[in-house]
C-alpha positions in Angstrom: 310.3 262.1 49.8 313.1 260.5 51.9 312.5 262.7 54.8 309.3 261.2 55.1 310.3 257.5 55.6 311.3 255.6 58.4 314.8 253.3 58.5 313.7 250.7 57.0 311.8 252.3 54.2 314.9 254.8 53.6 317.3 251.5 53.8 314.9 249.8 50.8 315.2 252.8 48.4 318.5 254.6 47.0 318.2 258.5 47.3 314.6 257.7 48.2 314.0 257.0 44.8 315.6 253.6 43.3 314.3 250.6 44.6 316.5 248.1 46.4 315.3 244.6 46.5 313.5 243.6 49.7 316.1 241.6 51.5 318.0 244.6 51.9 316.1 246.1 54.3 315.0 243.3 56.6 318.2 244.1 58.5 321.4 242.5 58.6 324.7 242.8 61.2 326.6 245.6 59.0 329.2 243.9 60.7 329.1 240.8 58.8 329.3 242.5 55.6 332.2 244.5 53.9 333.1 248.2 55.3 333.7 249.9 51.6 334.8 253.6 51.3 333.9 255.3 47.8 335.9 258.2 46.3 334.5 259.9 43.4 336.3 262.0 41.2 335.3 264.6 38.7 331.4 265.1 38.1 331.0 262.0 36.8 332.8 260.1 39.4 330.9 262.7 41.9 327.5 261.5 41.0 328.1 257.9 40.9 329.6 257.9 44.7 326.5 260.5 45.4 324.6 257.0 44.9 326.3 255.0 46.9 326.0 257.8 49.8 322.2 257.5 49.3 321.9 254.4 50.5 321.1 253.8 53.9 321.1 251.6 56.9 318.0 249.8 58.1 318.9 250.1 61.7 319.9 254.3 61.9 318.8 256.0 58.6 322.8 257.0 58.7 324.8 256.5 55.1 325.7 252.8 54.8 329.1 254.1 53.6 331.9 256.1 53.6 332.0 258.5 50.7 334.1 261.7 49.8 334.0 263.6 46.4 337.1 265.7 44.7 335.9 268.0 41.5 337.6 271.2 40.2 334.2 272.7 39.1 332.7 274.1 42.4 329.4 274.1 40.0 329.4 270.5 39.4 329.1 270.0 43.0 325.8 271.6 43.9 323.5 269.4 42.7 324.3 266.2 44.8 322.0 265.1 47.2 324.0 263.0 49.9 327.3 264.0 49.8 327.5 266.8 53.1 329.4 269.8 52.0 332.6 268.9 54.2 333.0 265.7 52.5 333.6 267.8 49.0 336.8 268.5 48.4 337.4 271.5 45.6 340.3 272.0 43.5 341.7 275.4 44.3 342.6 276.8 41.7 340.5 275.2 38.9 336.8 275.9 39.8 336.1 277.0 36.6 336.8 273.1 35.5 340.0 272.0 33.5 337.9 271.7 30.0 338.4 267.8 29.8 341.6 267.8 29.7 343.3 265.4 31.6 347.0 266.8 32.0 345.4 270.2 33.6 343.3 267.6 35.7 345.9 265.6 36.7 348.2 269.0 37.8 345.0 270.4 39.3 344.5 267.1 41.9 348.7 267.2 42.6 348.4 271.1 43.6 345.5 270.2 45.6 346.5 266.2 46.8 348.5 266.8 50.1 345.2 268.3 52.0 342.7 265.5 50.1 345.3 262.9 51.0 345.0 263.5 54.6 341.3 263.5 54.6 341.2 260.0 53.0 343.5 258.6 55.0 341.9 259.9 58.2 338.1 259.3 57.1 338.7 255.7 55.6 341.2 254.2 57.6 338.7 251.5 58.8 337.5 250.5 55.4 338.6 247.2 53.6 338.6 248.3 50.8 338.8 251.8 49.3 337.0 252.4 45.8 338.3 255.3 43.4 335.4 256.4 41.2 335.7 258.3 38.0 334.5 259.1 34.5 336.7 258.4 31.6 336.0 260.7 29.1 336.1 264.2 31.0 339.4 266.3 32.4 339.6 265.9 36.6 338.7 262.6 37.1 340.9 260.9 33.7 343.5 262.8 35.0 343.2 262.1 38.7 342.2 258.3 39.0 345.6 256.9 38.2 347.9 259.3 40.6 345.1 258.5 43.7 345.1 254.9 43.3 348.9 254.7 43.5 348.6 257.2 46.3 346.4 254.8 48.4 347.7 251.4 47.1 351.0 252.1 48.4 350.9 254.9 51.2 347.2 253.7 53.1 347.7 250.2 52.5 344.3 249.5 52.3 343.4 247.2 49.2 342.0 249.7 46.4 339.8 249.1 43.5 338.2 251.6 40.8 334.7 252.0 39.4 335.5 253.7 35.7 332.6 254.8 33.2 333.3 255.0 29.1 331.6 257.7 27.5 329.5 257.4 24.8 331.3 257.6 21.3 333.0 261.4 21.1 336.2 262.1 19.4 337.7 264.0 22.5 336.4 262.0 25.2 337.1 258.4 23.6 340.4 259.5 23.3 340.6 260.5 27.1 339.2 257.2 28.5 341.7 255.3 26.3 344.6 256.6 27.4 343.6 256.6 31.3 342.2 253.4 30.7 345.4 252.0 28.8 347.3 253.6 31.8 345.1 252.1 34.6 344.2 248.0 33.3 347.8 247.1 34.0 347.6 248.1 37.5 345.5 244.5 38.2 348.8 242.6 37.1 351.2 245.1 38.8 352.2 243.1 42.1 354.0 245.4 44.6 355.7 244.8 48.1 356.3 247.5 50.8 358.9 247.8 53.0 356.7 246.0 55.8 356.1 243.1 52.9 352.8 243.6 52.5 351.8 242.3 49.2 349.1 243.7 46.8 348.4 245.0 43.4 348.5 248.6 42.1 345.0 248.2 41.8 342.7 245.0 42.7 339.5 245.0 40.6 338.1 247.4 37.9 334.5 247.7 37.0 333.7 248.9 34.1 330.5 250.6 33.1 329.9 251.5 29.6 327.1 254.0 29.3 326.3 253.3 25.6 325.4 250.0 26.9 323.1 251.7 30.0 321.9 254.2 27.7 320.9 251.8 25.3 319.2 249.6 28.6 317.3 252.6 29.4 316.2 253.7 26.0 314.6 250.2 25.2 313.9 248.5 28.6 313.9 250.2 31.8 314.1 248.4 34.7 312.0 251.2 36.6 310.4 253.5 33.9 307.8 254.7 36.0 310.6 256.6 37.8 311.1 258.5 34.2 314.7 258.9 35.6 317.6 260.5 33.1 320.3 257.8 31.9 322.6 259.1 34.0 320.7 258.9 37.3 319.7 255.5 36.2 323.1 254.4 35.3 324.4 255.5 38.8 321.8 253.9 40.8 322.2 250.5 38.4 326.0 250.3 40.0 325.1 251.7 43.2 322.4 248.8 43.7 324.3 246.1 42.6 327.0 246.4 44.6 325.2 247.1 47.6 323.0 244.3 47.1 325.9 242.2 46.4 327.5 243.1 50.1 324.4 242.6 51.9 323.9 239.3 50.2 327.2 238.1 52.2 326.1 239.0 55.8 322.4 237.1 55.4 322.1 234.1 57.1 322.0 230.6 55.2 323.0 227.1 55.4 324.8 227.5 52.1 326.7 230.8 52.4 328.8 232.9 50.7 330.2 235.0 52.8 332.0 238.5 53.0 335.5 237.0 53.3 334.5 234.5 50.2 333.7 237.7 48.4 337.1 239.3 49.4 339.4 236.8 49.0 337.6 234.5 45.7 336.5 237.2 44.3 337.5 241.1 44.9 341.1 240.5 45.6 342.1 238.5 42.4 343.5 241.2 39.8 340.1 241.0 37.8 337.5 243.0 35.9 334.2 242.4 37.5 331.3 241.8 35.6 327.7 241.2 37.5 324.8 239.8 36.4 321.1 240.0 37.9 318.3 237.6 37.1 314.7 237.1 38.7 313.0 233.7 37.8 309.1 233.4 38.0 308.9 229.7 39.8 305.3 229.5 39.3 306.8 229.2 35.3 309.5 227.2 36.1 308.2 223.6 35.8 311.8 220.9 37.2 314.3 221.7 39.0 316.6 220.9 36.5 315.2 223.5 34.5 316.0 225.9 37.8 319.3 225.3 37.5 319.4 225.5 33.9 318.3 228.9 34.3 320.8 229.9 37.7 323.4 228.7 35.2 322.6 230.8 32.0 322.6 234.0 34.5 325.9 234.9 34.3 326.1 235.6 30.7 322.7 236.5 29.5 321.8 239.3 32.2 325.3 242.1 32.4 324.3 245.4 34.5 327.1 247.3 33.3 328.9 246.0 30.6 328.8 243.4 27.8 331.0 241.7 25.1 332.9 239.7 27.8 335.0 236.2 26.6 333.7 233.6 29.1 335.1 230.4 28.4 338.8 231.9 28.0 338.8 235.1 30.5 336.8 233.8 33.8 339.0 233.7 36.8 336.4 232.8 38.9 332.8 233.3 39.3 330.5 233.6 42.9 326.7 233.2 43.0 323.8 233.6 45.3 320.5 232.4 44.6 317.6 234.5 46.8 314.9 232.1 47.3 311.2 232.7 48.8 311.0 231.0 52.3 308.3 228.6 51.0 310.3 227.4 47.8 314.0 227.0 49.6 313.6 223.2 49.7 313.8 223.6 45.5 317.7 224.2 46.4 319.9 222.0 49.2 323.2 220.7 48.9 322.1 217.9 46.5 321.0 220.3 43.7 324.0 222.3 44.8 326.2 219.4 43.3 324.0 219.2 40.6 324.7 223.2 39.9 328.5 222.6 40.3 328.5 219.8 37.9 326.6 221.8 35.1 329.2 224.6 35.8 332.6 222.5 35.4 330.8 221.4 32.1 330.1 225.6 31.4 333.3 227.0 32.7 336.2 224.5 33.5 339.0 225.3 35.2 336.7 228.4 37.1 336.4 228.7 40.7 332.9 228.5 41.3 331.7 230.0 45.0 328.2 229.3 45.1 325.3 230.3 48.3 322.0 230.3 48.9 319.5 232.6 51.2 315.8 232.4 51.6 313.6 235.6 51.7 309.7 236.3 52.0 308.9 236.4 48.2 306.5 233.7 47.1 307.0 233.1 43.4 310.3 234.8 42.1 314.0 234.0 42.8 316.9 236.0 42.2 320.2 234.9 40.9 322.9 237.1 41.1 326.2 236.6 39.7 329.7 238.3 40.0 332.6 237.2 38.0 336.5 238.1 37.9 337.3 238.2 34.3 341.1 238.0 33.4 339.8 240.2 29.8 338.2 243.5 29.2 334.6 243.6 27.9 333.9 244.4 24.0 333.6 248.1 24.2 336.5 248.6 26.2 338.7 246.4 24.1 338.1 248.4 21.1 338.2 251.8 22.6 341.4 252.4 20.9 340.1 251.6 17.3 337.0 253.6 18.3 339.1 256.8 19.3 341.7 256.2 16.4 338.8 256.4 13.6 337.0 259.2 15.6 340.4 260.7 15.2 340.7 260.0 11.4 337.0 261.0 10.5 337.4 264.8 12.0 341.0 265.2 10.0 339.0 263.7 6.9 336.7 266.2 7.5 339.0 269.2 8.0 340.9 268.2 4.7 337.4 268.1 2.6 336.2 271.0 4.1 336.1 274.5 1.7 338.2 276.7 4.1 338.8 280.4 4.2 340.6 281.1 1.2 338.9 284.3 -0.5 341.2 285.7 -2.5 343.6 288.3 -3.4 342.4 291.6 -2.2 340.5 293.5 -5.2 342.7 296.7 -6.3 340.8 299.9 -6.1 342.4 301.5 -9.0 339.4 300.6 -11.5 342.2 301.1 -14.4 344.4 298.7 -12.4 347.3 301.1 -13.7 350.7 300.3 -11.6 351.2 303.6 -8.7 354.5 304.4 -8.2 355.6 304.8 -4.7 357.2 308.1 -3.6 359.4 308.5 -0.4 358.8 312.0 1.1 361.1 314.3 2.9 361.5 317.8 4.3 364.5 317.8 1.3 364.1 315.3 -1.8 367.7 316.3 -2.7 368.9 315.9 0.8 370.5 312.7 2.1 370.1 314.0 5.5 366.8 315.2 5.5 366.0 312.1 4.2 366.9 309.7 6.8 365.4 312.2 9.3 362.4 311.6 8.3 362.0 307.9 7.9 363.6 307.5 11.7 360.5 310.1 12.5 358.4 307.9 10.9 359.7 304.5 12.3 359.5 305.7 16.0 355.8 307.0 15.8 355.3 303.1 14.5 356.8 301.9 17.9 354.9 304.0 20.0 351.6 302.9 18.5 350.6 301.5 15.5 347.7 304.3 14.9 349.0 307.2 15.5 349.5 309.9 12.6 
C-alpha cells in the first residue's frame, strides 16, 4: 500500500497503515525537532522499533529515524517491514533463540556486543538521544537491556533512555520482567560522572507499556478497528505515534511554544517514568471556555496510552502540554486563558513544573490535547509485578504438590504362588573357589563392555 503513496501521504500513516494525526504531515524543519535513535532488542523490542522505522518524512519518503535491531532468533527477524537487513544485527551463536531465558540472553549479547557496539556508535553518533527498546518477559532482550544501556550511558555519552513492555500475566515471563525491571528503575536515580565530567544518569526516562492494559484498549475500544490490526501491531504503533507526534509537536510554529529543548531539558532529561496522555475535544460541544480548560486539564489523568495506575498528586515531577487547535478556533486559547490554565494546574498539581504550548492546525471542530508527564513513581501494574510473579510462583508449586504424580507401585511378581526363589551363583566348579571368581570377573567385564550383551 505504501509504495503507492506520495511523501506526504507516507509521512501521515505508520507502515502505511496507522494513521498519524494530520499535523504531522504538513511539514515541519526536522531540524527543529529531536534527532532520536531506537534500538530494539529481542522480538519484542524488534517490532516495536520496526514502528518507529515506519514512519516517514514528509519532505523525502526516507525513515524519520535512526533504528537498528539485535535478536538471537534469525526467525524472529523476517517478518519486519522497515528495518533493512544490514541494520539487523543476529546473535551468532544463538539463532535458534535463548528460550526466554535471560542469563543465556544476556551471555548471548556479551559474545556478540563488541561488533553491535561499533555499529551503534558509528550509526547514532548524531542522535540526542539514544532509545533502548525491549520486552520484559522473553530471554534476549530482559537479558540485554540493562548491559547496553550502561554500554551507551557511559562509553557514547549520548543521553539514553529505554522503552520496556510487561507481559501479560505468565508465571515465567512475570518473573523475567521483574527482575530486569527491578535491575533497570534504579538507573533514573543513578547519577554518574566521566572522566571528562560529563554528568548524567545510568538511564534518563523509562516508558513503560503494559500490554494487559493495550490488550485490554484493543479488546473493548479500538482507536482504529477498521484496521482489524492484532494487539500487538496495535500496541507498537500506539507508542510509535505518540512519541512521534509528540517530537513534531515541538518544531510547529506558535506564539505559545513548547519547544524541543523544553521537551529535553523539562521533561526527558529528569530521571522519570513518562506517562502520555492523548485527548480530542469536539468544540462544537464544548459550550465556555472555562469548560475548555476544564477539559485540557482533566487530560492528563483520564486518557493513558500506555500505562495506568499512576500516583499524581505525590509522583509528578513535571508535566508538558500542547493543545492542537483548528486555525479558526485559536483565539479560544491566548496567553490570558494560558494563566487561567496555569492557575487551575497549581490548584491540580502544586509544586509541578507545568510547560504548557499551543499550535493551530486546519481542523474545524476538534482539538487535541496531548500530555506528557515525568512521574518520580512506577504505574500500578509495574509496582505490583513482584507480588504478581511471587503468587504466579506459589500457584504452580500449589499445583505440583496437589497433583496425583507417578507413583504406580511396586512391580507385580510373576510367580503367581508368590513363593520366595532362591538365588544360585553359577560356576564352571561349584566346589571351586577359583573357578568361582573366574566367572563372576567374566561376568562383570561383559557388563562394562555393554550392558546387553550375553
Amino acid at each position: 500500500m505504501a509504495k503507492n503513496l506520495d511523501n506526504r501521504q507516507r509521512a501521515g500513516l505508520i507502515d502505511g497503515v496507522w494513521p498519524l494525526e494530520g499535523f504531522v504531515s504538513q511539514g515541519i524543519d526536522e531540524a527543529s525537532i529531536i534527532k532520536y535513535g531506537f534500538i530494539g532488542l529481542g522480538q519484542g523490542g524488534s517490532k516495536i522499533v520496526d514502528a518507529f522505522a515506519g514512519i516517514r518524512s514528509p519532505k523525502d519518503g526516507e525513515p524519520v529515524y535512526t533504528c537498528m535491531i539485535v535478536n538471537s532468533n534469525l526467525g524472529d527477524m523476517k517478518p519486519l517491514r522497515n528495518i533493512p537487513k544490514h541494520l539487523q544485527f543476529g546473535l551468532k551463536g544463538y539463532e535458534q533463540g535463548v528460550g526466554k531465558n535471560p542469563e543465556i540472553g544476556k551471555k548471548a549479547f556479551l559474545e556478540n556486543g563488541e561488533e553491535i557496539f561499533t555499529q551503534i556508535a558509528e550509526r547514532m553518533s548524531d542522535c540526542q538521544m539514544i532509545f533502548v527498546v525491549g520486552s520484559m518477559g522473553g530471554g534476549t532482550g530482559t537479558g540485554a537491556i540493562n548491559v547496553l544501556i550502561d554500554a551507551i550511558a557511559d562509553y557514547i555519552g549520548i543521553p539514553v533512555a529505554s522503552i520496556v513492555s510487561l507481559p501479560a500475566p505468565h508465571e515465567v515471563e512475570s518473573l523475567n520482567a521483574y527482575n530486569a525491571t527491578a535491575e533497570l528503575i534504579p538507573k533514573l536515580s543513578d547519577h554518574r560522572q566521566d572522566e571528562n565530567d560529563r554528568l548524567y544518569r545510568g538511564v534518563e526516562n523509562i516508558s513503560i507499556l503494559d500490554n494487559l492494559k493495550i490488550f485490554e484498549d484493543h479488546r473493548d475500544n479500538p482507536e482504529f478497528p477498521e484496521l482489524k490490526l492484532t494487539w500487538d501491531f496495535y500496541s507498537n504503533y500506539k507508542v510509535a505515534s505518540i512519541i512521534h507526534e509528540w517530537n513534531v509537536l515541538t518544531g510547529m510554529e506558535s506564539h505559545i511554544s513548547l519547544d524541543a529543548a523544553d521537551l529535553m531539558n523539562n521533561i526527558l532529561l529528569t530521571g522519570g517514568v513518562l506517562t502520555y496522555a492523548k485527548k480530542k475535544i469536539n468544540l462544537d460541544e464544548t459550550v465556555s471556555t472555562e469548560d475548555l480548560l476544564t477539559q485540557i486539564v482533566e487530560t492528563y489523568k483520564g486518557k493513558n496510552v500506555l500505562a495506568n495506575g499512576f500516583d499524581y498528586k505525590k509522583d509528578m515531577k513535571a508535566l508538558g502540554l500542547v493543545v492542537v487547535m483548528p486555525k479558526n478556533r485559536a483565539d479560544m486559547l491566548n496567553q490570558d486563558t494560558l494563566e487561567l490554565l496555569r492557575l487551575k494546574f497549581r490548584d491540580e498539581l502544586p509544586n509541578v513544573g507545568i510547560y504548557p504550548g499551543f499550535v493551530s492546525h486546519n481542523d474545524s471542530n476538534t482539538a487535541i490535547v496531548y500530555t506528557i508527564a515525568s512521574m518520580g513513581g512506577l504505574p500500578e501494574r509495574a509496582k505490583n509485578l513482584r507480588k504478581e510473579a511471587e503468587e504466579l510462583q506459589r500457584i504452580r508449586e500449589e499445583k505440583e504438590r496437589n497433583a496425583s504424580g507417578f507413583n504406580m507401585g511396586e512391580k507385580i511378581s510373576r510367580n503367581p504362588g508368590n513363593t520366595p526363589i532362591r538365588k544360585v551363583s553359577t560356576s564352571s566348579n561349584p566346589f571351586g573357589n577359583d573357578a568361582q571368581k573366574q566367572t563372576a570377573a567374566a561376568n562383570e567385564t561383559k557388563k562394562k563392555f555393554n550392558p546387553f550383551a550375553r
